[in-house]
C-alpha positions as CSV (number, residue, x, y, z in Angstrom):
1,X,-87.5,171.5,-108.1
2,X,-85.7,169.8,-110.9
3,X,-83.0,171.4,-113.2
4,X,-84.7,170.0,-116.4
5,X,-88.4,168.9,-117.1
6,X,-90.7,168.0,-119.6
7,X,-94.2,168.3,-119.0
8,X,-97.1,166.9,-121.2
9,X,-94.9,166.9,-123.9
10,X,-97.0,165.9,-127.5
11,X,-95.1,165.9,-131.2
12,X,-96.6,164.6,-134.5
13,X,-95.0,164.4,-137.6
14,X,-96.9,165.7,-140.3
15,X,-99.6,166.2,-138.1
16,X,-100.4,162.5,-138.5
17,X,-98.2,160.0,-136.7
18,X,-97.5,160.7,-133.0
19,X,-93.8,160.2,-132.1
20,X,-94.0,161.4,-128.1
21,X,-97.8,161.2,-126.1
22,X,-97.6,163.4,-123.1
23,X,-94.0,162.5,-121.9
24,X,-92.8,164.1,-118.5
25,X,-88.4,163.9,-117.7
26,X,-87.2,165.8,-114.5
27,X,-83.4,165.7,-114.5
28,X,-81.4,166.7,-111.3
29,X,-78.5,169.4,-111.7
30,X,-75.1,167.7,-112.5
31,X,-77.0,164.4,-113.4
32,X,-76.2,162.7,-116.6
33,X,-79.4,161.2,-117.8
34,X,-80.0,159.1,-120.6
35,X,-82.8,157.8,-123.1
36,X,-82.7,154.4,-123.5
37,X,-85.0,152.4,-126.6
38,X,-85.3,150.9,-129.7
39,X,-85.2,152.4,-133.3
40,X,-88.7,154.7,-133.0
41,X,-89.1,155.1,-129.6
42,X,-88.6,158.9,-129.6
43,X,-85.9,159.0,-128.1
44,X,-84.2,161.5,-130.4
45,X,-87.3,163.3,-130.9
46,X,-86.6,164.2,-127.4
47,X,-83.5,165.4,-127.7
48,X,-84.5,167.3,-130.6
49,X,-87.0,169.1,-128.6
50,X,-85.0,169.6,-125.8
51,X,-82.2,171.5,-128.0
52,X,-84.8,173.9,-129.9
53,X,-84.8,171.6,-133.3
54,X,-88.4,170.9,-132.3
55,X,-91.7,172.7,-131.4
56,X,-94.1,170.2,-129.6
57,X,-97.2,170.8,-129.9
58,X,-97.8,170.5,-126.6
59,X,-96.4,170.8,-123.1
60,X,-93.4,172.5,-121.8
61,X,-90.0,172.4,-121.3
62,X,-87.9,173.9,-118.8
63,X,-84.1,174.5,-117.7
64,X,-83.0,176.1,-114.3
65,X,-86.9,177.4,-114.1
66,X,-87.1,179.0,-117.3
67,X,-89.5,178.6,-119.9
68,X,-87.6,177.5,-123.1
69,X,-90.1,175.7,-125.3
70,X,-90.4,178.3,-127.5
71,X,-86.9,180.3,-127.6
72,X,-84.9,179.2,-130.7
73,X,-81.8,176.7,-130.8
74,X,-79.2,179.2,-131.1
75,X,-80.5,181.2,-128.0
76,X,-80.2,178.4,-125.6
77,X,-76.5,178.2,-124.8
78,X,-76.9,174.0,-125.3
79,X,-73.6,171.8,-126.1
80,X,-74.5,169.0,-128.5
81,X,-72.2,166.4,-130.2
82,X,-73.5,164.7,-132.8
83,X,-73.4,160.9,-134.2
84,X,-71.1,162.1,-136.8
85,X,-68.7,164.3,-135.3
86,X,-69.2,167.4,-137.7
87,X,-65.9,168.5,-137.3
88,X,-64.9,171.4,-140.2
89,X,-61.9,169.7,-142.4
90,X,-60.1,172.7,-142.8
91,X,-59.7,173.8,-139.4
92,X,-57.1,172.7,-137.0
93,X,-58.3,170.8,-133.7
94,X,-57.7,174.2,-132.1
95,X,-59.6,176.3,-134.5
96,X,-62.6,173.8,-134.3
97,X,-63.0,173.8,-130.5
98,X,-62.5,178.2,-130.6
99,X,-65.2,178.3,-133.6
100,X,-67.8,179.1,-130.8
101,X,-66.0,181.6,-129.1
102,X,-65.3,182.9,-132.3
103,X,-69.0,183.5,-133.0
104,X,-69.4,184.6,-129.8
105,X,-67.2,187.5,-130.6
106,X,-64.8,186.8,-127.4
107,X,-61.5,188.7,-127.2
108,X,-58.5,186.4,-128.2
109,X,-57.0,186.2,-125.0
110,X,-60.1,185.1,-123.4
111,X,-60.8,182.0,-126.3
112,X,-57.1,180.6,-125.6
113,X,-57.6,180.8,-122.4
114,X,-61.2,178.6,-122.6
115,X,-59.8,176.6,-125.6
116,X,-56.2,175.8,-123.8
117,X,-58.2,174.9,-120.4
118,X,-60.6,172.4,-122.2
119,X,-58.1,170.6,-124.8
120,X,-56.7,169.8,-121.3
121,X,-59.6,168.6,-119.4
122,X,-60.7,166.2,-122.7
123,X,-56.8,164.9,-123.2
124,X,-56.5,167.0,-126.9
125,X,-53.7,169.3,-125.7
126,X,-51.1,167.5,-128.2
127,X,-53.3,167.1,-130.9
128,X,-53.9,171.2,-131.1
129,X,-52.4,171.7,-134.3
130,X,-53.6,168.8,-136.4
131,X,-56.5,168.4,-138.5
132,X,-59.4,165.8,-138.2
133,X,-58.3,163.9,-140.7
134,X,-55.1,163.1,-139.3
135,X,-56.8,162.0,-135.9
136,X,-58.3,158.3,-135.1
137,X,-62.4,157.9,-134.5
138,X,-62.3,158.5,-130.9
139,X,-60.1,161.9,-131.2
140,X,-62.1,163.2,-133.0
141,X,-65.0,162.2,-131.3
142,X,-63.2,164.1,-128.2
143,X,-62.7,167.4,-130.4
144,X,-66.4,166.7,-131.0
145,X,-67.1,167.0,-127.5
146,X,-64.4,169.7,-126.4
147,X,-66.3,172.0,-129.3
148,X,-69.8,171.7,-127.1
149,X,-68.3,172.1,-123.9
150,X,-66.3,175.4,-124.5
151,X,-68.6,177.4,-124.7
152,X,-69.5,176.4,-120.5
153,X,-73.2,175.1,-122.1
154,X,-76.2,175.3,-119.5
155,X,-77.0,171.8,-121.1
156,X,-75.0,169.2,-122.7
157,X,-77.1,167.2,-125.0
158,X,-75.3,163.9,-126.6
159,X,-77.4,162.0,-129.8
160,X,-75.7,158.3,-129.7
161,X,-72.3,159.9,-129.8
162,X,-70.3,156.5,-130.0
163,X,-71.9,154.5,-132.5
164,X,-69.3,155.1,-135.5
165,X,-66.2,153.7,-133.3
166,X,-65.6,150.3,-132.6
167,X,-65.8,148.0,-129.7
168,X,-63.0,149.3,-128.3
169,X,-62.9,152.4,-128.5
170,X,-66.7,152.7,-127.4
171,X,-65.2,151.6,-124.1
172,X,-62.6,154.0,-123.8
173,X,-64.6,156.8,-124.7
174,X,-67.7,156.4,-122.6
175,X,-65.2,155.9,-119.8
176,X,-64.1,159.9,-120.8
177,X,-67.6,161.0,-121.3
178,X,-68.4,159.7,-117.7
179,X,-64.9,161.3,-116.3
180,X,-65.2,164.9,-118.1
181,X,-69.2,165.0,-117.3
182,X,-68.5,164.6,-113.1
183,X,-65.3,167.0,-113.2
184,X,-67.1,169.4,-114.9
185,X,-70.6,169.0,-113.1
186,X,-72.3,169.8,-116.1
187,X,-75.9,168.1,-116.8
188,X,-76.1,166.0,-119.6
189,X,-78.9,164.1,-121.5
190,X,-77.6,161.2,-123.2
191,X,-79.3,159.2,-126.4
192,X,-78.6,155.8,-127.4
193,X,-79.9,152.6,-128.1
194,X,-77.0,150.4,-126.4
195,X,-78.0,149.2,-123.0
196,X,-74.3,148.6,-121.9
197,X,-73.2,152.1,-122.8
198,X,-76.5,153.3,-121.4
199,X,-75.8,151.7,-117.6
200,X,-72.2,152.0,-117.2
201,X,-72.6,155.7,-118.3
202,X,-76.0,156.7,-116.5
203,X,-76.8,158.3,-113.3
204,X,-80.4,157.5,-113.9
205,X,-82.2,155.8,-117.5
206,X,-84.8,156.4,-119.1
207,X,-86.7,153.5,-120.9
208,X,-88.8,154.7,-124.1
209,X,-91.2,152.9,-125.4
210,X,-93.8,154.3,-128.5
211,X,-93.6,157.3,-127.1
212,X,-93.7,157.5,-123.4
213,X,-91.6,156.6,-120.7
214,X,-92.0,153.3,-119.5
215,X,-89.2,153.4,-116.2
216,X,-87.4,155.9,-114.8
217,X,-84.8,155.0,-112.2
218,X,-81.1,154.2,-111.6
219,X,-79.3,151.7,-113.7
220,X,-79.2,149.1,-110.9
221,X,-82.9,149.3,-110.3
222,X,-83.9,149.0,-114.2
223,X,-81.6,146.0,-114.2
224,X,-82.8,144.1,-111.4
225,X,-86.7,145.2,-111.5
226,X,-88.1,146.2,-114.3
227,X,-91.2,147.7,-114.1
228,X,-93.0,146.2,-117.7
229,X,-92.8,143.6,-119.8
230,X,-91.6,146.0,-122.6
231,X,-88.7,147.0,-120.3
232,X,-87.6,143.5,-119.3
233,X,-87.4,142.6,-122.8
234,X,-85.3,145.3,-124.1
235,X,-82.9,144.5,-120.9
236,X,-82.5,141.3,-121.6
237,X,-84.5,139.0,-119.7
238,X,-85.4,136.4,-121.6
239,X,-87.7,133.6,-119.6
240,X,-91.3,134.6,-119.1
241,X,-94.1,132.9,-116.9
242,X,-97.5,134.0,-116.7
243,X,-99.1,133.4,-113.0
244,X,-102.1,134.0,-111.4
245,X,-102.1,135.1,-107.3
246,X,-103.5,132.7,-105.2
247,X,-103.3,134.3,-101.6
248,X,-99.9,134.7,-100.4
249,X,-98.8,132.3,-103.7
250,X,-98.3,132.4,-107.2
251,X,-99.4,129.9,-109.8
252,X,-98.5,129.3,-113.0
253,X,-101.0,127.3,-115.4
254,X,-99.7,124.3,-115.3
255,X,-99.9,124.4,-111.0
256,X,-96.4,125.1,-110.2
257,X,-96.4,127.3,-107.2
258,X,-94.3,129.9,-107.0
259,X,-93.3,132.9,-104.2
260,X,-91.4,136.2,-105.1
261,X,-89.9,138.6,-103.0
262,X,-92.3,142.2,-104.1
263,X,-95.6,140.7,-104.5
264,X,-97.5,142.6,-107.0
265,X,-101.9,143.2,-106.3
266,X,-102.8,142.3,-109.2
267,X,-104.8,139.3,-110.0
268,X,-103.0,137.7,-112.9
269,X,-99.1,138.9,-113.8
270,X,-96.5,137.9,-115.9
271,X,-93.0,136.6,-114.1
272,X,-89.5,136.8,-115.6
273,X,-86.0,135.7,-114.7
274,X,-82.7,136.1,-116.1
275,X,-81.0,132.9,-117.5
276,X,-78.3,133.2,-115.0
277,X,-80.3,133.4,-112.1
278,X,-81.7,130.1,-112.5
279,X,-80.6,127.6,-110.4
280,X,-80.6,123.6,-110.2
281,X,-82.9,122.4,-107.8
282,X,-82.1,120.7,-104.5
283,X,-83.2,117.6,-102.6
284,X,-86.4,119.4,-100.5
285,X,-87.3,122.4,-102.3
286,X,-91.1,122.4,-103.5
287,X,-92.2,125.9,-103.9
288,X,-90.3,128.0,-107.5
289,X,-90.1,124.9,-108.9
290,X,-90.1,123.8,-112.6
291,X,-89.4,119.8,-113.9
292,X,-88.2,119.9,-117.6
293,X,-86.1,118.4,-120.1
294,X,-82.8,119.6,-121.8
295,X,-82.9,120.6,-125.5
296,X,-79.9,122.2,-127.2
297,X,-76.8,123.3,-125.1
298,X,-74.5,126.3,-126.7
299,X,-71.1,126.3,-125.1
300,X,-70.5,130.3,-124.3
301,X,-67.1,130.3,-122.9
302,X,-67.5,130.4,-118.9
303,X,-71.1,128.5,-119.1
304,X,-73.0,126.5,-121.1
305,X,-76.4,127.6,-121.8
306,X,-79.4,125.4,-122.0
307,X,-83.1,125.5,-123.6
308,X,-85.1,123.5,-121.0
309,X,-88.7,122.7,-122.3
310,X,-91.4,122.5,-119.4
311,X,-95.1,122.4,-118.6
312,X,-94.7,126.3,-118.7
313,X,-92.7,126.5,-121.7
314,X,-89.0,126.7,-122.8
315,X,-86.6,128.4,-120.6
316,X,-83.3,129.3,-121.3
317,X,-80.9,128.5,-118.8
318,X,-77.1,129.5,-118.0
319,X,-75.1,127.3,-116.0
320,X,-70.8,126.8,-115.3
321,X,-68.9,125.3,-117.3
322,X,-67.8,123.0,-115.5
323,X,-71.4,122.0,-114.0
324,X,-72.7,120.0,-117.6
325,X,-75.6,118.2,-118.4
326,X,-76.7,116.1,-121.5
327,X,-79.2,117.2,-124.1
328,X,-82.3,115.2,-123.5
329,X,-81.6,114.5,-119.6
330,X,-84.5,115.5,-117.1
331,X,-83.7,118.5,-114.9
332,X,-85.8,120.4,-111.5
333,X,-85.4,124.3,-112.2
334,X,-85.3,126.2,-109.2
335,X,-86.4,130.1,-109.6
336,X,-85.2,132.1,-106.4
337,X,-87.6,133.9,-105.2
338,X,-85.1,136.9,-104.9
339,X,-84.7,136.6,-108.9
340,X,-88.3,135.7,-110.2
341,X,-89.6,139.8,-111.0
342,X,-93.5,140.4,-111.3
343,X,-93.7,142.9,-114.7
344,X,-97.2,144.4,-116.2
């Protein structure tokens, strides 16, 4: 049985517009899951109901077999950082991350204890004396965090935690996020909208979509096979093919023939392929093959990247820097097999 679910989950806003249509999450104990989509999605909403902010209005949610869809936000022992870190000004790092405690009504002895043992764990124990505003972004982002985790929450819930620092410092910190979440075991349900922060970070993803979950699966998988069109887009594939099954074939509409590693049963299907898993044809090849002609060509550092119009449409296609070809040259695409995913 999972740690976490959510079953049949419904909310509305204003009792009009639906924001999640019966979504269903398990999440494993220890496993730091995250909710992965575009502005709309519902992917906060989901947060939100999983921290107590939110009532649905149907379904149920569930933590370590108990029924919590109706017990209120401050009875469910969650962690939750924030986008902004909502640290309080006037207190000192120390007296921010002991604030909990402090409600909590601990005994002194037992909140330096906690507080001590987790400015450690999240790399603050220098920076106990000073205030936020003396601190840089991702500091404070880490006081943020060593706030929700001190009070050893059931549930750690994180809503796009690193979207106010920079480049940089995104890096760094997801990087902490990932190392404090494993040391500490503690399950975690991750929002954002960045797919790079989303996979390095992930144990599994969650892809939303209107409402509903579209995937579900490791990083890697999501990456190499999406399931949808919706979900390849948002990935970042890029080149799409619409084919019909011919027996043990593939064809697209203007005859190319095509095979593909995970044949799909369905009649017609659409097929999609990364830019930089296209390849140059060889001498021999017939089958995956697509005859075109080069358009523009955008220099991107280590390759060159080339819209190639076909019979089946424009593809874009990345290629070495060092391996050039001339805008308005004729060129045989080759789409591996291996590479070339079938998506509904």
């Amino acid at each position: 049985m999972a740690f976490m679910t959510l079953q049949d989950i419904d909310v509305r806003y204003d009792k009009k517009k639906q924001i999640l249509k019966g979504l269903d999450l398990e999440v494993n104990e220890g496993e730091l899951v995250s909710l992965l989509g575009p502005s709309g999605c519902g992917k906060t909403t989901t947060l939100r109901v999983v921290a107590g902010f939110i009532e649905p209005e149907n379904g149920v949610f569930t933590l370590d077999g108990e029924d919590l869809t109706k017990v209120p936000v401050h009875k469910r022992n969650f962690g939750i950082v924030f986008q902004s870190y909502a640290l309080f000004p006037h207190l000192s790092v120390y007296d921010n991350v002991a604030f909990g405690l402090k409600m909590r009504k601990l005994d002194k002895a037992e909140i330096d204890k906690k507080v001590k043992n987790i400015l450690e764990v999240c790399g603050l124990t220098e920076f106990a004396s000073r205030f936020p505003q003396q601190m840089s972004g991702g500091q404070r982002q880490r006081v943020a965090l060593a706030r929700a985790l001190v009070i050893e929450p059931k549930l750690l819930l994180l809503d796009e935690p690193l979207s106010n620092l920079d480049a940089k410092l995104r890096i760094n910190m997801r990087m902490e996020i990932k190392r404090i979440q494993k040391q500490l075991g503690i399950t975690t349900l991750f929002v954002t909208h960045d797919q790079e922060e989303c996979f390095s970070i992930s144990d599994k993803v969650a892809v939303m979509n209107q409402g509903v979950i579209e995937q579900f699966d490791t990083p890697e998988i999501i990456y190499h096979r999406p399931k949808t069109e919706f979900v390849a887009r948002f990935i970042g594939f890029e080149n799409f093919l619409p084919l019909k099954k011919q027996g043990d074939v593939y064809k697209s509409e203007a005859g190319a023939v095509f095979t593909v590693e995970d044949a799909r049963g369905e009649e017609t299907v659409m097929g999609t392929i990364r830019p930089e898993d296209i390849r140059v044809a060889e001498t021999g090849q017939t089958n995956n093959i697509l005859e075109g002609t080069i358009g523009v060509r955008t220099f991107l550092g280590k390759t060159y990247q080339y819209e190639v119009q076909t019979a089946a449409g424009k593809f874009l296609v990345n290629r070495p820097a060092e391996e050039t070809y001339e805008e308005g040259s004729s060129i045989s695409l080759y789409l591996p097999e291996a590479k070339l995913v079938l998506v509904q």
